[in-house]
VOPAPA-297597 format. One record per residue: residue number from 1; x, y, z of N, C-alpha, C in turn; residue in one letter. Coordinates in Angstrom, 2 decimals, padded with zeros to 5 digits. Atoms other than C-alpha are relative to their C-alpha. Example, Ala and Ser with C-alpha at 12.3 -4.5 7.8 and 13.67 -1.06 7.14 Angstrom:
BEGIN
<pt><num>1</num><n_u>000.89</n_u><n_v>-001.19</n_v><n_w>000.00</n_w><ca_u>012.30</ca_u><ca_v>-004.50</ca_v><ca_w>007.80</ca_w><c_u>000.90</c_u><c_v>001.20</c_v><c_w>000.00</c_w><residuo>a</residuo></pt>
<pt><num>2</num><n_u>-000.82</n_u><n_v>-001.19</n_v><n_w>-000.06</n_w><ca_u>013.67</ca_u><ca_v>-001.06</ca_v><ca_w>007.14</ca_w><c_u>-000.77</c_u><c_v>001.09</c_v><c_w>000.73</c_w><residuo>s</residuo></pt>
This chain:
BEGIN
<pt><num>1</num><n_u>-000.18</n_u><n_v>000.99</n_v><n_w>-001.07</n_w><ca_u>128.75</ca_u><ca_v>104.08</ca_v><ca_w>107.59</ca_w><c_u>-000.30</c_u><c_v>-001.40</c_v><c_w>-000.56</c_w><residuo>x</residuo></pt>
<pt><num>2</num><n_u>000.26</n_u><n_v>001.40</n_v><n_w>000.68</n_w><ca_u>129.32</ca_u><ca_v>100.35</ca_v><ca_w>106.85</ca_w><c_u>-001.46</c_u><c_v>-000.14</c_v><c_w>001.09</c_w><residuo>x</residuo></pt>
<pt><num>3</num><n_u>000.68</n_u><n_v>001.07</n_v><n_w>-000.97</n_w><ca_u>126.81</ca_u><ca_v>097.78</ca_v><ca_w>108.30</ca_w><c_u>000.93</c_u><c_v>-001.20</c_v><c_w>000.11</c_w><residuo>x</residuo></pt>
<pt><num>4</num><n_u>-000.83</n_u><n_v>001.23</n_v><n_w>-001.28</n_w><ca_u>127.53</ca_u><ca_v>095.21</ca_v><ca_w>111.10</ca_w><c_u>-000.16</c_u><c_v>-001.30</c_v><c_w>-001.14</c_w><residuo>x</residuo></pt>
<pt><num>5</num><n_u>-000.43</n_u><n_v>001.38</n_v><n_w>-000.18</n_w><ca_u>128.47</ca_u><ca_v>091.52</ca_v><ca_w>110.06</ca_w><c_u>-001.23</c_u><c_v>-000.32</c_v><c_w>000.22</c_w><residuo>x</residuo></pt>
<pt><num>6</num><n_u>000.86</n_u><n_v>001.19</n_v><n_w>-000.18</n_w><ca_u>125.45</ca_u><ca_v>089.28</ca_v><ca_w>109.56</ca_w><c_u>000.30</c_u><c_v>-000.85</c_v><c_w>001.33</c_w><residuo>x</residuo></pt>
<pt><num>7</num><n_u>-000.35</n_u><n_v>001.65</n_v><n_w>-001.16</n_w><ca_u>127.08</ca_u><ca_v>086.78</ca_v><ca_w>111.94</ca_w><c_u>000.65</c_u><c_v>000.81</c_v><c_w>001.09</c_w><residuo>x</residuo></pt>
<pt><num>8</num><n_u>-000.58</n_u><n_v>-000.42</n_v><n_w>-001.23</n_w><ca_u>129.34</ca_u><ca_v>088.67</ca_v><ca_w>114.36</ca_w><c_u>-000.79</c_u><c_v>001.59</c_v><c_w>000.72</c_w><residuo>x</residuo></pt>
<pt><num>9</num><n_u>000.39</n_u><n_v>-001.48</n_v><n_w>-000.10</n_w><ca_u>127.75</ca_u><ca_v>092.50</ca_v><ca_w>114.06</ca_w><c_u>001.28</c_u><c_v>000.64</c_v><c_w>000.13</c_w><residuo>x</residuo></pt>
<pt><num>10</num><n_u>-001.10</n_u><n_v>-000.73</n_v><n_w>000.93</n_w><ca_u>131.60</ca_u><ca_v>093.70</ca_v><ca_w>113.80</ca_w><c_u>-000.29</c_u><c_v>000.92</c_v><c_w>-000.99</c_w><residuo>x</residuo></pt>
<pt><num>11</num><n_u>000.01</n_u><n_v>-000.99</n_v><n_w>001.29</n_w><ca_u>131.42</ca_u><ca_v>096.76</ca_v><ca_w>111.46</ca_w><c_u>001.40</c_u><c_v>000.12</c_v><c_w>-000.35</c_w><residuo>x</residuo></pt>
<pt><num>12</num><n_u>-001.28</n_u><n_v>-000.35</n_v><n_w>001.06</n_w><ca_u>135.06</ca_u><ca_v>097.07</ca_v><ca_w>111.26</ca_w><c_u>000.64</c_u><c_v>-000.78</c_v><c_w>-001.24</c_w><residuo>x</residuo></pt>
<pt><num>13</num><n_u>-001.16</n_u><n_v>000.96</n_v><n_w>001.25</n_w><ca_u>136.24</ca_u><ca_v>093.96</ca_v><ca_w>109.12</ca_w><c_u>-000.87</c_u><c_v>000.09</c_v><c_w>-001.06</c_w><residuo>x</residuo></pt>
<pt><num>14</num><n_u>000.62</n_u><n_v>-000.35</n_v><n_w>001.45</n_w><ca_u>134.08</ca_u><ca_v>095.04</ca_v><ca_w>106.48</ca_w><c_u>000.83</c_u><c_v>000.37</c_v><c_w>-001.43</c_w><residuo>x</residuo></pt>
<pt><num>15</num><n_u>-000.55</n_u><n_v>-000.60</n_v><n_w>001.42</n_w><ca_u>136.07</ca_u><ca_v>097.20</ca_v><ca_w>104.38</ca_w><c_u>001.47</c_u><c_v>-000.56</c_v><c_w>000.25</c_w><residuo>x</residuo></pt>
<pt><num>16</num><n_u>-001.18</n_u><n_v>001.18</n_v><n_w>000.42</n_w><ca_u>139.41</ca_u><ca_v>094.85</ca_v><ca_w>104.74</ca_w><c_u>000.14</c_u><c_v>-000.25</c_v><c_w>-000.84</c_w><residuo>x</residuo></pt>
<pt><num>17</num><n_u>-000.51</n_u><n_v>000.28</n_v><n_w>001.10</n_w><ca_u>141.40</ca_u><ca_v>094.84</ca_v><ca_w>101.84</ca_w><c_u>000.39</c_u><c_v>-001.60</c_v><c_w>-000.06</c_w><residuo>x</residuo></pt>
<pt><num>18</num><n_u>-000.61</n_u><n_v>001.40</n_v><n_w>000.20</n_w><ca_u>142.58</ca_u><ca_v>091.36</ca_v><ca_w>100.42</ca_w><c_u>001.48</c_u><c_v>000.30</c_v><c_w>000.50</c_w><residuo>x</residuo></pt>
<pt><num>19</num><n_u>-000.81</n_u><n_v>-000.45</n_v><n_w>-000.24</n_w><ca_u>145.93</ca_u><ca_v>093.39</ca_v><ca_w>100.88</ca_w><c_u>000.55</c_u><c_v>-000.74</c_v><c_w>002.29</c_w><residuo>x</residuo></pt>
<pt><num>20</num><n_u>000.05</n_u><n_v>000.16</n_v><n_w>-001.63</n_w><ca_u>145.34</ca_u><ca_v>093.46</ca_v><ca_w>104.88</ca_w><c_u>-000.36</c_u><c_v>-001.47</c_v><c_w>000.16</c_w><residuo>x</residuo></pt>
<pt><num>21</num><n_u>-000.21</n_u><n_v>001.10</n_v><n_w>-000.14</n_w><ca_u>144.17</ca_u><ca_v>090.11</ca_v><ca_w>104.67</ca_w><c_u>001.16</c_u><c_v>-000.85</c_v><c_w>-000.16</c_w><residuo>x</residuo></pt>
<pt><num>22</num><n_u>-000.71</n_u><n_v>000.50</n_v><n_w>000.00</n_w><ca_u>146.80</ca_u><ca_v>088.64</ca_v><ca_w>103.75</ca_w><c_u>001.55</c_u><c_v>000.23</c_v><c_w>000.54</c_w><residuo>x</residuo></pt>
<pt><num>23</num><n_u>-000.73</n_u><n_v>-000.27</n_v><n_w>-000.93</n_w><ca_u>149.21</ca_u><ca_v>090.46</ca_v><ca_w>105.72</ca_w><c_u>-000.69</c_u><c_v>-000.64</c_v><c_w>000.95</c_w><residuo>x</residuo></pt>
<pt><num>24</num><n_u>000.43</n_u><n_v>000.67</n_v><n_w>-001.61</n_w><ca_u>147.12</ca_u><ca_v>089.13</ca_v><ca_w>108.84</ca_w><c_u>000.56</c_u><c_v>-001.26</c_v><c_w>-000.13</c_w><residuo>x</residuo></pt>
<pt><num>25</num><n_u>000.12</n_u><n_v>001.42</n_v><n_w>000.06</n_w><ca_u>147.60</ca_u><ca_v>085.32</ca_v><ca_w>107.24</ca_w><c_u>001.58</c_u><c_v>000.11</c_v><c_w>000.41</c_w><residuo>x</residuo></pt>
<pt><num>26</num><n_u>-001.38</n_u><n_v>-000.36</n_v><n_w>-000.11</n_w><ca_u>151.66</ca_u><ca_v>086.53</ca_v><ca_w>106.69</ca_w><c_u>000.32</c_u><c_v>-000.77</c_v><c_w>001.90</c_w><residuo>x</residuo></pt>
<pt><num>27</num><n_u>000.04</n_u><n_v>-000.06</n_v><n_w>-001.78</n_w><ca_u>151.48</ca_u><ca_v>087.10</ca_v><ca_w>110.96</ca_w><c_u>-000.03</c_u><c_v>-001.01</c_v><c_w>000.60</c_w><residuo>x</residuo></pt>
<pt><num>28</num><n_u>000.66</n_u><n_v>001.38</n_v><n_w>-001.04</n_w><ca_u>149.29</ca_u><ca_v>084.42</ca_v><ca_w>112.11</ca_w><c_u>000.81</c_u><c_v>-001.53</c_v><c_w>-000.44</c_w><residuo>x</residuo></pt>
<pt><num>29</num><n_u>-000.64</n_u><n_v>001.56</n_v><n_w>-000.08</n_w><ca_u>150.56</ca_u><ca_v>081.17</ca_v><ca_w>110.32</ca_w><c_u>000.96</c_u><c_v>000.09</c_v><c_w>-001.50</c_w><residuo>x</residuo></pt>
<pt><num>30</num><n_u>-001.23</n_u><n_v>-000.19</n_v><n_w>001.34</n_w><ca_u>153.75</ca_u><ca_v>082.47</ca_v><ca_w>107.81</ca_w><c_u>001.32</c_u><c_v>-000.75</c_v><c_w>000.88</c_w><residuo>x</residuo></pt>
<pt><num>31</num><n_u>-001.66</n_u><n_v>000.93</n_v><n_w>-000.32</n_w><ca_u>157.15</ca_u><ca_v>080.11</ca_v><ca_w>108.43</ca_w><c_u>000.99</c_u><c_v>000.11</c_v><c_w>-001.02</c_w><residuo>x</residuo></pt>
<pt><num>32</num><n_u>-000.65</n_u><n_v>000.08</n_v><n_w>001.64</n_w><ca_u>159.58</ca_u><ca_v>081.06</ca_v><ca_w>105.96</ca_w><c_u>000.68</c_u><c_v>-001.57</c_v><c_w>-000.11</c_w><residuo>x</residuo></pt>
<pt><num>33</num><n_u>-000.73</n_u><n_v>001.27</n_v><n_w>000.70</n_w><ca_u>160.66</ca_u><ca_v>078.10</ca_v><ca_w>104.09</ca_w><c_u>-001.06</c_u><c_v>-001.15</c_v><c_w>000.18</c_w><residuo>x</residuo></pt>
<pt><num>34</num><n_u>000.83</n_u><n_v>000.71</n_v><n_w>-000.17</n_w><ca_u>157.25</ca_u><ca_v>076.44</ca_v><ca_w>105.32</ca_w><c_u>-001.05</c_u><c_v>000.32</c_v><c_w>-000.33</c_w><residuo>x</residuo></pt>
<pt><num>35</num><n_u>001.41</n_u><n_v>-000.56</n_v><n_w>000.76</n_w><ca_u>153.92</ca_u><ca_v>078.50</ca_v><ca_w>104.82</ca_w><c_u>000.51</c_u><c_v>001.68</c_v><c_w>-000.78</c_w><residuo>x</residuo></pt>
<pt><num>36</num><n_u>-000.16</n_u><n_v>-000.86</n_v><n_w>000.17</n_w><ca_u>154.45</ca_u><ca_v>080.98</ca_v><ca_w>102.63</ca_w><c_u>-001.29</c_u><c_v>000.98</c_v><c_w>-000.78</c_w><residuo>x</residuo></pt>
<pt><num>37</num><n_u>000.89</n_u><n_v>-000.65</n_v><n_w>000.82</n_w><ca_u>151.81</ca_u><ca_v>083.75</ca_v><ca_w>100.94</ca_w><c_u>000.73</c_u><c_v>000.87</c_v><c_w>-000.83</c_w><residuo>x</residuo></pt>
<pt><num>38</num><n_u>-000.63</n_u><n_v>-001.17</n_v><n_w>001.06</n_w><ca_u>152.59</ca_u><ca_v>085.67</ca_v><ca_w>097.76</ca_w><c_u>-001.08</c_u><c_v>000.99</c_v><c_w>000.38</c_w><residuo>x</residuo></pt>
<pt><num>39</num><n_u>000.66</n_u><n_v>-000.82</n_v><n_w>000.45</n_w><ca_u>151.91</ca_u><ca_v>089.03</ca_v><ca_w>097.30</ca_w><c_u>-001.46</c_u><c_v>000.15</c_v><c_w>-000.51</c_w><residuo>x</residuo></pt>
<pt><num>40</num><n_u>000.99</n_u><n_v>-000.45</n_v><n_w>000.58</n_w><ca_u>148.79</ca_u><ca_v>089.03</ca_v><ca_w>094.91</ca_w><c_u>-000.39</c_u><c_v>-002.18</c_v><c_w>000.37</c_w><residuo>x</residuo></pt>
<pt><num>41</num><n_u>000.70</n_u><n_v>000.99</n_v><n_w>-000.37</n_w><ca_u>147.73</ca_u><ca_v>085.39</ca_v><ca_w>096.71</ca_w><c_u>-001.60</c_u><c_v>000.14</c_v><c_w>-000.08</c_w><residuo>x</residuo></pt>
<pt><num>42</num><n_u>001.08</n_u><n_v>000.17</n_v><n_w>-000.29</n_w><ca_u>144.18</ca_u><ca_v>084.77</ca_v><ca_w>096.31</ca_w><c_u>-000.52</c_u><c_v>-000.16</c_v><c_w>001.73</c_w><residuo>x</residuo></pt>
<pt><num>43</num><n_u>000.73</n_u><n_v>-000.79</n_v><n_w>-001.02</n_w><ca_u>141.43</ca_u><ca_v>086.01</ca_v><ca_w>099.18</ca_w><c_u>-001.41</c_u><c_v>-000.43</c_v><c_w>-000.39</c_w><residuo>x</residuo></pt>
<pt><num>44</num><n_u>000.93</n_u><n_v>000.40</n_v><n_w>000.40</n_w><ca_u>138.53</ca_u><ca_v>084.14</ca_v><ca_w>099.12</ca_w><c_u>-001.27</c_u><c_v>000.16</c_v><c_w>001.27</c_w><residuo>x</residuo></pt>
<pt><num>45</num><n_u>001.12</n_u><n_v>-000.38</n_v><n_w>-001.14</n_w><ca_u>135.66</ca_u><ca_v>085.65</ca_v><ca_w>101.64</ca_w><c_u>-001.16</c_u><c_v>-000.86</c_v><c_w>000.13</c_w><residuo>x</residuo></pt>
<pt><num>46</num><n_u>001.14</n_u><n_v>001.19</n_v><n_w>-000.72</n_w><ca_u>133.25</ca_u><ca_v>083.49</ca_v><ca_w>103.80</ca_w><c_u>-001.33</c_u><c_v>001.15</c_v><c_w>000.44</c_w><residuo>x</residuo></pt>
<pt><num>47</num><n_u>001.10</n_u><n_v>-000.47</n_v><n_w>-000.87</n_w><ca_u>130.34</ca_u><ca_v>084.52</ca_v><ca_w>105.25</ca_w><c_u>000.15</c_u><c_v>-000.16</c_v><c_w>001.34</c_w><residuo>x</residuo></pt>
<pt><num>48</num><n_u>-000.32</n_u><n_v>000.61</n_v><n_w>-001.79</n_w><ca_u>131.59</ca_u><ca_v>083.51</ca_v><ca_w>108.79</ca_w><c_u>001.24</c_u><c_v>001.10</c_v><c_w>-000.08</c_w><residuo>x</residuo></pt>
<pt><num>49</num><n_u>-000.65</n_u><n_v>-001.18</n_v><n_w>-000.97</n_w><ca_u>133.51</ca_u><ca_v>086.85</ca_v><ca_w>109.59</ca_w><c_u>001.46</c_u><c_v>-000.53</c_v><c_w>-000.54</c_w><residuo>x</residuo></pt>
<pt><num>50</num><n_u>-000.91</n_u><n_v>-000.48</n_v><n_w>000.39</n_w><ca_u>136.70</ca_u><ca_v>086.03</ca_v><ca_w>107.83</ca_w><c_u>000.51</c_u><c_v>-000.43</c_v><c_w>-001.69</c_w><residuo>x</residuo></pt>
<pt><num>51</num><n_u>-000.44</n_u><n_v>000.57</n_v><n_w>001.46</n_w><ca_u>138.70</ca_u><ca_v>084.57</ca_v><ca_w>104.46</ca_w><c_u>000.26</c_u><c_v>-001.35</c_v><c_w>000.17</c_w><residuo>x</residuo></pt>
<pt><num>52</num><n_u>-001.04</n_u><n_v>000.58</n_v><n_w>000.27</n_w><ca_u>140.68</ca_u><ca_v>081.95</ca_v><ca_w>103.31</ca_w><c_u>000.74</c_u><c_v>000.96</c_v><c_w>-000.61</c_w><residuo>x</residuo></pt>
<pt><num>53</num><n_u>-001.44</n_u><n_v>-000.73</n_v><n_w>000.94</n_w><ca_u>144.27</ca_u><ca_v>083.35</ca_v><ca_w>101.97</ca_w><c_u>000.67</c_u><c_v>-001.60</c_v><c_w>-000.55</c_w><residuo>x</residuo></pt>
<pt><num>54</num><n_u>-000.97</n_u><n_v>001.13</n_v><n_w>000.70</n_w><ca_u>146.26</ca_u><ca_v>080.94</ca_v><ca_w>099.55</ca_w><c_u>001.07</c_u><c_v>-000.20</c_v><c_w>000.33</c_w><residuo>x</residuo></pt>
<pt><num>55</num><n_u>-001.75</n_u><n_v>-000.10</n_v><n_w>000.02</n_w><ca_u>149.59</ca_u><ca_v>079.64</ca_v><ca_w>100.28</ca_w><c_u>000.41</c_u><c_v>-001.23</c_v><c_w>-000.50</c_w><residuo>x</residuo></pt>
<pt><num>56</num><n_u>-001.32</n_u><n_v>001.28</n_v><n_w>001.05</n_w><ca_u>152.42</ca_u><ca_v>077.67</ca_v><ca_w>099.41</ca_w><c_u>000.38</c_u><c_v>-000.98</c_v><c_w>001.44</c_w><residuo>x</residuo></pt>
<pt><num>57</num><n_u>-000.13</n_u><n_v>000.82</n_v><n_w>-001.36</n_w><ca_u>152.96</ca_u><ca_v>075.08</ca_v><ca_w>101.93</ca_w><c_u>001.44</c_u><c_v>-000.90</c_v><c_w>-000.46</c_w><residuo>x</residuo></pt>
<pt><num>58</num><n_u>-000.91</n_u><n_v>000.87</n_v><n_w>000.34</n_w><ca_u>156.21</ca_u><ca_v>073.07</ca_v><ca_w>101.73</ca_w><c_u>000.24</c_u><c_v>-001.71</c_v><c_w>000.41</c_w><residuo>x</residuo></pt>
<pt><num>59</num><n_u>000.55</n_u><n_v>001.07</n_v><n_w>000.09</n_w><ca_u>155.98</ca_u><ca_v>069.50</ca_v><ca_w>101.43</ca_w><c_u>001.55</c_u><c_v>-000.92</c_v><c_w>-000.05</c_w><residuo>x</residuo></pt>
<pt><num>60</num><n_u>-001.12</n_u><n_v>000.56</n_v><n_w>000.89</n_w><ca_u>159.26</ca_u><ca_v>067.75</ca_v><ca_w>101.64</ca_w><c_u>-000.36</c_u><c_v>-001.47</c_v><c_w>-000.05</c_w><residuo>x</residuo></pt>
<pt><num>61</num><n_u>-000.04</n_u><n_v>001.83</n_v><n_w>000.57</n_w><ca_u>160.28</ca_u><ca_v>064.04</ca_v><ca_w>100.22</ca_w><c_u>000.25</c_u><c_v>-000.51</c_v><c_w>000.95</c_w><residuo>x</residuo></pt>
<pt><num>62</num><n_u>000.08</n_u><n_v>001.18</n_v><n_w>-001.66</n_w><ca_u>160.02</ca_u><ca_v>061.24</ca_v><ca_w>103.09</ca_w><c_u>001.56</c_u><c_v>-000.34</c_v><c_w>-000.34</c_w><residuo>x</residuo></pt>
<pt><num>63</num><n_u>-001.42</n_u><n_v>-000.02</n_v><n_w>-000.25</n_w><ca_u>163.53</ca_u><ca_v>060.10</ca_v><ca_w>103.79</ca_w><c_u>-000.15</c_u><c_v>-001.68</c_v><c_w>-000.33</c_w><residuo>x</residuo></pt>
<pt><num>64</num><n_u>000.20</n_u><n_v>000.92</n_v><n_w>000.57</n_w><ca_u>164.66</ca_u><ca_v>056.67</ca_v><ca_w>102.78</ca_w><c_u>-000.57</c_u><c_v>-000.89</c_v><c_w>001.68</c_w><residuo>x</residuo></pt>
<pt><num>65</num><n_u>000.82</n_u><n_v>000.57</n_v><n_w>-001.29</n_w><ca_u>163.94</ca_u><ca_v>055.71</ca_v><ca_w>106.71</ca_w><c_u>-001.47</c_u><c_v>-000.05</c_v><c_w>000.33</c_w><residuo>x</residuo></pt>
<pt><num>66</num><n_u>001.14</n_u><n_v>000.21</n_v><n_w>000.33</n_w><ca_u>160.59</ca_u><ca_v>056.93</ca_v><ca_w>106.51</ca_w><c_u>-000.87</c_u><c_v>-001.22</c_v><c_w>-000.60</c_w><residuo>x</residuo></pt>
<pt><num>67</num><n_u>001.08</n_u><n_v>001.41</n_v><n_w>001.10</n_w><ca_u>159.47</ca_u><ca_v>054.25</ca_v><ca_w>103.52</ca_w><c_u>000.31</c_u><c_v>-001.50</c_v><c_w>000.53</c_w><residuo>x</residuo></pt>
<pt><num>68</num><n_u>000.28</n_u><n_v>001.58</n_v><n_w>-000.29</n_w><ca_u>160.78</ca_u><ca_v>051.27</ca_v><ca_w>105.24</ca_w><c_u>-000.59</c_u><c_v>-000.40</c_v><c_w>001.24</c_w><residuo>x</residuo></pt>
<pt><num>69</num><n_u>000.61</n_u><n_v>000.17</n_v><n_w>-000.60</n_w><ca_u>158.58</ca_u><ca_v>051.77</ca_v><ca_w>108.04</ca_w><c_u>-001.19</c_u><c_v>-000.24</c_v><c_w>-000.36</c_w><residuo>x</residuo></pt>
């Protein structure tokens, strides 16, 4: 039997793969062509009950209207 979460007491998100993590990130805030997560993305665990997951964020170039404002 795991133990509860320091901070929440939750026992289940314990044994959460980086795998499952980053399927959850996929879910919650994935846009194709905007946030994207690879496969073997870095999974960087907090002490506050969840991760960070890495992504690719897309960034485009300001338009020539943009710069002369």
């Amino acid at each position: 039997m795991t133990e509860p979460c320091k901070n929440c007491g939750w026992e289940e998100h314990m044994p959460m793969t980086d795998g499952w993590m980053r399927s959850a990130a996929r879910d919650q805030y994935g846009r194709e062509g905007e946030i994207e997560i690879d496969d073997r993305a870095i999974v960087s665990r907090g002490d506050d009950c969840g991760a960070y997951v890495a992504a690719w964020v897309w960034v485009p170039f300001p338009t020539t209207e943009k710069l002369e404002t």
